[in-house]
N, C-alpha and C positions, 0 to 999 in steps of 0.2 A: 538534502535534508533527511531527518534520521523520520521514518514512518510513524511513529508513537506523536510527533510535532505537528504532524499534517490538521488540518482542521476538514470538518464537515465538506463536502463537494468540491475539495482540491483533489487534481490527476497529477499523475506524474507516471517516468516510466523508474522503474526497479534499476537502480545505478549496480549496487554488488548487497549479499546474501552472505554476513559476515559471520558464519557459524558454519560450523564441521557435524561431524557425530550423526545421532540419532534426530537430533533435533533438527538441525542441517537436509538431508535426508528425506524426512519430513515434509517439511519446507519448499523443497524441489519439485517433490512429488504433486505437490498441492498446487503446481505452479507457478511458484513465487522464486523466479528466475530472471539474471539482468535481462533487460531488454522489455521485459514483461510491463504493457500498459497496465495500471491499477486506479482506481477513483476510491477516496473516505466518501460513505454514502452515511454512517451513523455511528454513535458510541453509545454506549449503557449509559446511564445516569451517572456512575462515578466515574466516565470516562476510561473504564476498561469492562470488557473488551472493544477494539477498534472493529467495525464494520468494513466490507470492502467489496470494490466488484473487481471482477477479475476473470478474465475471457468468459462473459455472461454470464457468472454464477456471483451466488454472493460468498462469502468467506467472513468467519471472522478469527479474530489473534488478539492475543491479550499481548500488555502493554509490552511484559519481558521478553515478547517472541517479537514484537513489532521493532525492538532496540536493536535489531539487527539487521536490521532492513535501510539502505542507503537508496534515497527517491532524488530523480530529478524532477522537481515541479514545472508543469508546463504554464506558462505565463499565463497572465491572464486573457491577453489578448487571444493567444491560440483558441480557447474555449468560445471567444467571442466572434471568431472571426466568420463570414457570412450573413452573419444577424446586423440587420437592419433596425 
């Protein structure tokens, strides 16, 4: 699922980081790398910028930087699992 789609309190891990360059780079830097666990924890009022956690920090990324970002969502059950 493309990251810009995700809704408030859905995880997933970073599938692939579809951008090269400076922006790319970027990107990288900031940790948003496959494999990389990520949670939407909030969006602005018009829905951009997307909020995010990401190895205990927050981050955030506006819509056109987030269209490049391929999440796998972890089910719902994962999240639930242990809870009683």
């Amino acid at each position: 699922m493309n990251l810009r789609k995700m809704q408030t309190g859905q995880s997933g891990i970073i599938a692939s980081v579809k951008i090269g360059g400076s922006l790319g780079l970027r990107m990288r830097e900031m940790g948003l790398v496959p494999g990389t666990e990520i949670t939407v924890t909030g969006r602005a009022p018009l829905y951009d910028p997307v909020k995010l956690r990401i190895h205990g920090q927050t981050l955030t990324l506006r819509n056109s930087e987030a269209d490049y970002i391929e999440v796998d969502i972890k089910a719902e059950t994962d999240s639930a699992e242990g809870k009683c």
